[in-house]
C-alpha positions as CSV (number, residue, x, y, z in Angstrom):
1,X,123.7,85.8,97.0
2,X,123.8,89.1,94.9
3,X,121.0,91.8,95.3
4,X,120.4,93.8,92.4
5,X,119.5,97.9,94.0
6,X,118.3,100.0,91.7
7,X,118.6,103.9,92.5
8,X,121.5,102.5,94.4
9,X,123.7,105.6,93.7
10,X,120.8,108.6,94.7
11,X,120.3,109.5,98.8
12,X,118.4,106.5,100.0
13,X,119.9,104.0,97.7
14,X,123.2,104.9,98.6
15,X,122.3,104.4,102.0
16,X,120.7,100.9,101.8
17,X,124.1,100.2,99.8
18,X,126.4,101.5,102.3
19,X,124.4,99.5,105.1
20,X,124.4,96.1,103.0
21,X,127.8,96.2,101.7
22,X,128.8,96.5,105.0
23,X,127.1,93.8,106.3
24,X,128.6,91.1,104.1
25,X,125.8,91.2,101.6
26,X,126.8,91.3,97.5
27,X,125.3,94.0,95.8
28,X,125.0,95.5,92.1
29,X,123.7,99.1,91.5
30,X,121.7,100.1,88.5
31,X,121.3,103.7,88.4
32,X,120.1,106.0,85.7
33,X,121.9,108.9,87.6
34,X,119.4,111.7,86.6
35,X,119.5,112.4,90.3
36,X,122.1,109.8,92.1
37,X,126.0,110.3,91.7
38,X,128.9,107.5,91.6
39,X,131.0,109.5,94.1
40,X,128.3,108.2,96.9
41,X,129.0,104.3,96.2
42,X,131.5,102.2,98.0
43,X,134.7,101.6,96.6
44,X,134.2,97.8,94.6
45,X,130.4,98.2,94.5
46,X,129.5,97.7,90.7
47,X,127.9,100.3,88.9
48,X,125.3,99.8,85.9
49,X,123.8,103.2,84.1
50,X,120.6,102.6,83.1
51,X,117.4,102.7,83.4
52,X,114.8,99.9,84.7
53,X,112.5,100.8,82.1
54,X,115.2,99.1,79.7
55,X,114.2,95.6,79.7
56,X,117.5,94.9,77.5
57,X,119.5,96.7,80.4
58,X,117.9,95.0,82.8
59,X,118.6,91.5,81.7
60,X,121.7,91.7,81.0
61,X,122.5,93.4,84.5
62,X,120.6,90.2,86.2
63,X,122.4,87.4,84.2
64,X,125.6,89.2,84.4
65,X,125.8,89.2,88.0
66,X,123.0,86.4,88.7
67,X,121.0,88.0,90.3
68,X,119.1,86.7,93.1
69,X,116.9,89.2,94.9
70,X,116.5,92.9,94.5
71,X,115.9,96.1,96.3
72,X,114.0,98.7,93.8
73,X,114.3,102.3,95.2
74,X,114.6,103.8,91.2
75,X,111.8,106.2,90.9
76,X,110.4,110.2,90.7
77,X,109.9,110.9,94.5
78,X,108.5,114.8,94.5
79,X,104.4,115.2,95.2
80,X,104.1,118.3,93.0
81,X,106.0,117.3,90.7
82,X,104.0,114.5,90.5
83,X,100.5,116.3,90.2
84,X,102.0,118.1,87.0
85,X,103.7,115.6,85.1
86,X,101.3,112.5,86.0
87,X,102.1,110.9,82.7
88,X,105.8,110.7,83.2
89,X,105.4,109.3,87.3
90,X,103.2,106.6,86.4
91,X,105.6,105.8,83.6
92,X,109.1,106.3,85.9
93,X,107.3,104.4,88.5
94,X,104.6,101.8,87.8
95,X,106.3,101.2,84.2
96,X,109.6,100.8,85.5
97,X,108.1,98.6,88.0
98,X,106.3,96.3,85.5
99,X,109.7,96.2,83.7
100,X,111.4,95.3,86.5
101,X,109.1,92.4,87.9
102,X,109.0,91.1,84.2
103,X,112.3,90.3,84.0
104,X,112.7,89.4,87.6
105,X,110.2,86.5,86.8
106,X,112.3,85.6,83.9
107,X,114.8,85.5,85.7
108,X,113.5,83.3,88.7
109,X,114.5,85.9,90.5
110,X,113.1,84.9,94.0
111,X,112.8,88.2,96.2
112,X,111.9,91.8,95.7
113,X,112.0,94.6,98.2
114,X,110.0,97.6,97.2
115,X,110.3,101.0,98.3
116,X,107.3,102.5,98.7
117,X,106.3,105.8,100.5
118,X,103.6,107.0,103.5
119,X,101.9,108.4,100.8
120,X,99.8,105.5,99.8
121,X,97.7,106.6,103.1
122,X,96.7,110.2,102.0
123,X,95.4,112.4,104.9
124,X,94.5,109.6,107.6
125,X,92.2,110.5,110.4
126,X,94.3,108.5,113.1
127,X,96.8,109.1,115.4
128,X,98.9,106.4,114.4
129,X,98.9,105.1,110.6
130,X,99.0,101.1,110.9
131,X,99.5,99.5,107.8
132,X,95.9,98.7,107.8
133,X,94.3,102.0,107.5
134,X,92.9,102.3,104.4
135,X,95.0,103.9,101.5
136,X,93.8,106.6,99.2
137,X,96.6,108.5,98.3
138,X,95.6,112.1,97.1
139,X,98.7,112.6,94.1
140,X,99.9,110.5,91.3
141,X,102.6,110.1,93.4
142,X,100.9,108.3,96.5
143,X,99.4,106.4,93.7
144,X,101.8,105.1,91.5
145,X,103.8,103.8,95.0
146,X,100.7,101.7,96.0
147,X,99.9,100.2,92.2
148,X,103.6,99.5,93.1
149,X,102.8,97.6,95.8
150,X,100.1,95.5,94.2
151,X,102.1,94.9,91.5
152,X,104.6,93.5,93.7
153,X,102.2,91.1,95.7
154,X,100.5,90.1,92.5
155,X,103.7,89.2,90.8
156,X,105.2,87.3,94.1
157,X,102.0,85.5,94.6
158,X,102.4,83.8,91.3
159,X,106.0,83.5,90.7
160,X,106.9,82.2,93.9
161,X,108.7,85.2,95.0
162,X,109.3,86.4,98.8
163,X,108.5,90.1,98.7
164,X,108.4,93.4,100.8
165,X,107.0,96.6,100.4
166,X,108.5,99.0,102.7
167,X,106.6,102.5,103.3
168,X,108.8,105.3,104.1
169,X,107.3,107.8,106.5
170,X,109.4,111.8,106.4
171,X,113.5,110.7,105.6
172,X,116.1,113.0,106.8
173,X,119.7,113.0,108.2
174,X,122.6,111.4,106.4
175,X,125.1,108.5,107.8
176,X,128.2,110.6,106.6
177,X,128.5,114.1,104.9
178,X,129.4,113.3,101.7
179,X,125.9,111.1,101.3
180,X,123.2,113.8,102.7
181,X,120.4,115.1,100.3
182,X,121.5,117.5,98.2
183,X,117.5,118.6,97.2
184,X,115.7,121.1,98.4
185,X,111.8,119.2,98.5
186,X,111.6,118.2,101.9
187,X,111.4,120.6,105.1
188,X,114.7,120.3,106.5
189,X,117.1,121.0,103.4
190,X,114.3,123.8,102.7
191,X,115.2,125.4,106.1
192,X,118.6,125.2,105.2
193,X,118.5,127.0,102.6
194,X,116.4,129.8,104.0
195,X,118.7,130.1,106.8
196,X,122.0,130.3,104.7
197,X,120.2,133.0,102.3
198,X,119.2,134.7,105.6
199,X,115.8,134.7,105.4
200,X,113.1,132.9,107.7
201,X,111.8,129.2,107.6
202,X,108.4,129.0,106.4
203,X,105.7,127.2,107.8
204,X,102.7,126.4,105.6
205,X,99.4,126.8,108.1
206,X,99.8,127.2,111.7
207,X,96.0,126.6,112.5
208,X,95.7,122.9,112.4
209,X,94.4,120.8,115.1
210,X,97.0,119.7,116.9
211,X,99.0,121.0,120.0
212,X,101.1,124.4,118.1
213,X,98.8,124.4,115.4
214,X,101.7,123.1,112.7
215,X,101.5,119.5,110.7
216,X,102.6,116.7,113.0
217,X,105.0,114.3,110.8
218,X,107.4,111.0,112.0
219,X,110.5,111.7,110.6
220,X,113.0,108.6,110.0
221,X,116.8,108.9,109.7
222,X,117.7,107.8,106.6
223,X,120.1,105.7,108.2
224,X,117.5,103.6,109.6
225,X,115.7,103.1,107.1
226,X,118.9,101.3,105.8
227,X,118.5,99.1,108.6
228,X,115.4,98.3,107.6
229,X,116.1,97.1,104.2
230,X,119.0,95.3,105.3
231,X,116.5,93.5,108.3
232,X,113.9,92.9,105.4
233,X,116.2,91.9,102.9
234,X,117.3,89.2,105.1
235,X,114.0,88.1,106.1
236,X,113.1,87.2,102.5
237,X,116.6,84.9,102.8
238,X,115.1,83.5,105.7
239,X,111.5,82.8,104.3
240,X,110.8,82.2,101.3
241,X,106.7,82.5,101.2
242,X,107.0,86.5,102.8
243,X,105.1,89.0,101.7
244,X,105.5,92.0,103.6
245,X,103.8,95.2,104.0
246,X,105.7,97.6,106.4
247,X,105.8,101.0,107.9
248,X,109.3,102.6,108.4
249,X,108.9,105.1,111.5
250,X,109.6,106.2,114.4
251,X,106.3,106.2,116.3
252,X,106.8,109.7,117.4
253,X,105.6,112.9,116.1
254,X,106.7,115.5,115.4
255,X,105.6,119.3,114.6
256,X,106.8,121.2,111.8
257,X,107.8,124.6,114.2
258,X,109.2,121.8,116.7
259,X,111.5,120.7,113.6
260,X,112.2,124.1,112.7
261,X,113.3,124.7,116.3
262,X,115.5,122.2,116.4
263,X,117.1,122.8,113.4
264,X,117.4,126.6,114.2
265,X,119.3,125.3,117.6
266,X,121.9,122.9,115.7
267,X,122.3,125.7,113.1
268,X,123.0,128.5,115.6
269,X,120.5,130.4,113.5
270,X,118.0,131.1,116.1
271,X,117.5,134.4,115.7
272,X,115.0,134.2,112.1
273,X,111.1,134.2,113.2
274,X,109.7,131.5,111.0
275,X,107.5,132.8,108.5
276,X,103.8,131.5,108.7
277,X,102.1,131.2,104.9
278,X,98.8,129.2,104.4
279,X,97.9,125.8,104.3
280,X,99.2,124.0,101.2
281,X,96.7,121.7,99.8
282,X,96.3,118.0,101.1
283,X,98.6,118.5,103.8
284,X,97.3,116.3,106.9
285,X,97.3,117.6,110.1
286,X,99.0,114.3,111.5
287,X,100.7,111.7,109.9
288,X,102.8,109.2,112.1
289,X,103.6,105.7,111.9
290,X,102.5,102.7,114.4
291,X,105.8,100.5,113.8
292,X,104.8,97.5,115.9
293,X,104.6,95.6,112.6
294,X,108.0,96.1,111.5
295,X,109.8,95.5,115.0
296,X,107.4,92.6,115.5
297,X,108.4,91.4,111.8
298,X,111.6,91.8,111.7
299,X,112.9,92.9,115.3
300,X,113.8,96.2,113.9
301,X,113.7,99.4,115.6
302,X,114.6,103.2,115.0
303,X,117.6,104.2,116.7
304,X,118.4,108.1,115.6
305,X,116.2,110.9,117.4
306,X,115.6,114.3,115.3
307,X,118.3,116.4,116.7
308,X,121.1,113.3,115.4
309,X,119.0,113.8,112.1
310,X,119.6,117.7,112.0
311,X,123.0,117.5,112.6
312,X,124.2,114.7,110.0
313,X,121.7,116.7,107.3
314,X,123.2,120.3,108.8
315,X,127.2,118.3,108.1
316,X,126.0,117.3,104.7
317,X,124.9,120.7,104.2
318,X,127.9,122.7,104.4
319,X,130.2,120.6,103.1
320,X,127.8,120.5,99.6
321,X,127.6,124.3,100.1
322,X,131.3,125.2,101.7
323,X,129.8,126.7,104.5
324,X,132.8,127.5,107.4
């Protein structure tokens, strides 16, 4: 069969690509590339540019290479961003969506995997998120990722589709250099770059309840969450009537100044006192995944600890910045 990723050339995509291609599986990429880059595909991997909100694009890539099941990572991906532009995220993401499902039902496409995000839960008030605490995301972003998700179950229900929605909890680390994350949104390239400019880390509130008083987050190596997609992707094969709802984690959490401690050790740059600013708004104090659904589901488990994570991100990191 032949799986259709979209956003297959950005961080993640090229990651589930890498992962899938190496396991035997065909694969396609459609890819706008307003943030993903050829250079991170496999050699042979087939490259579309476009966009999913081009339903002309679209069918034509799925008859072209019929098409049989795809993995749709394409979308915006940055919270304040998100509050700002709301318009443009729910069209990127639930539009392109729509588009997408549309011409995967036209298609007789039969399976979908969706990447979706933690932040369809907001700021739950549990120690572990399960994927039946209640979701009320607090940014367009959250939201458009869970309209995602129902538009996904909705469409499999009646188009006889086996589907997946998986939900990402904090991604770092890269499986090779050349595919790390070359943004600056998420806390470990941010403390990167404040260490290479020789400043300090910055933590945003160090009053919260938990044990140092910083956020508590599960943070996933982006190489597992390959995994996962590859374990999910072959579960909709397997069974045809699935339709998933999964949390990508660890289990463990983790604080922000624990984080920064590690990657102040891997760095050799322990020397910078991080910086404590206040609380940014909405942040939870705790956020970690139970992911007893996902290895009960698919036998899948996370095998990289955060100090394999801060290395493959710190690698990535100098060779995008020729560091010595």
């Amino acid at each position: 069969m032949t799986w259709l990723i979209t956003g297959g050339a950005g961080f993640i995509g090229s990651h589930v690509v890498k992962t899938m291609t190496e396991a035997g599986e065909g694969v396609v990429v459609l890819d706008d590339l307003s943030t993903g880059s050829p250079d991170r595909l496999p050699p042979g991997v087939p490259l579309e540019v476009g966009t999913v909100l081009d339903r002309d694009v679209v069918d034509r890539v799925l008859r072209g290479y019929a098409v049989t099941g795809i993995v749709h990572i394409a979308g915006k991906k940055q919270v304040a961003e998100s509050v700002h532009r709301p318009l443009y995220y729910y069209r990127e993401n639930v539009e392109g969506a729509r588009v997408l499902l549309a011409a995967a039902a036209d298609a007789a496409v039969s399976r979908f995997l969706f990447s979706s995000s933690a932040a369809v839960y907001g700021t739950p008030d549990v120690d572990l998120v399960t994927e039946d605490t209640p979701c009320a995301p607090i940014n367009p972003y959250g939201e458009t990722k869970l309209v995602g998700e129902w538009l996904v179950r909705a469409t499999g229900r009646v188009h006889s589709m086996a589907t997946a929605s998986l939900r990402y909890f904090n991604v770092a680390g890269a499986a090779s250099p050349e595919l790390s994350d070359d943004g600056i949104c998420n806390l470990v390239p941010m403390v990167f770059e404040r260490l290479t400019e020789g400043g300090a880390p910055r933590i945003f509130g160090d009053d919260y309840a938990t044990p140092d008083g910083t956020c508590v987050r599960d943070y996933i190596h982006v190489e597992d969450i390959a995994t996962a997609h590859l374990a999910a992707a072959r579960r909709l094969v397997a069974d045809p009537t699935a339709a998933l709802t999964l949390n990508v984690g660890r289990g463990e959490g983790v604080s922000v100044a624990e984080m920064i401690g590690v990657i102040q050790d891997v760095t050799g740059r322990t020397d910078a006192t991080p910086d404590v600013t206040g609380r940014r708004p909405g942040d939870p104090a705790r956020v970690v995944a139970s992911a007893e659904t996902i290895r009960r589901e698919l036998g899948w488990t996370a095998r990289h600890d955060v100090r394999s994570m801060a290395e493959s991100a710190w690698a990535g990191w100098r060779l995008r910045h020729a560091l010595v």
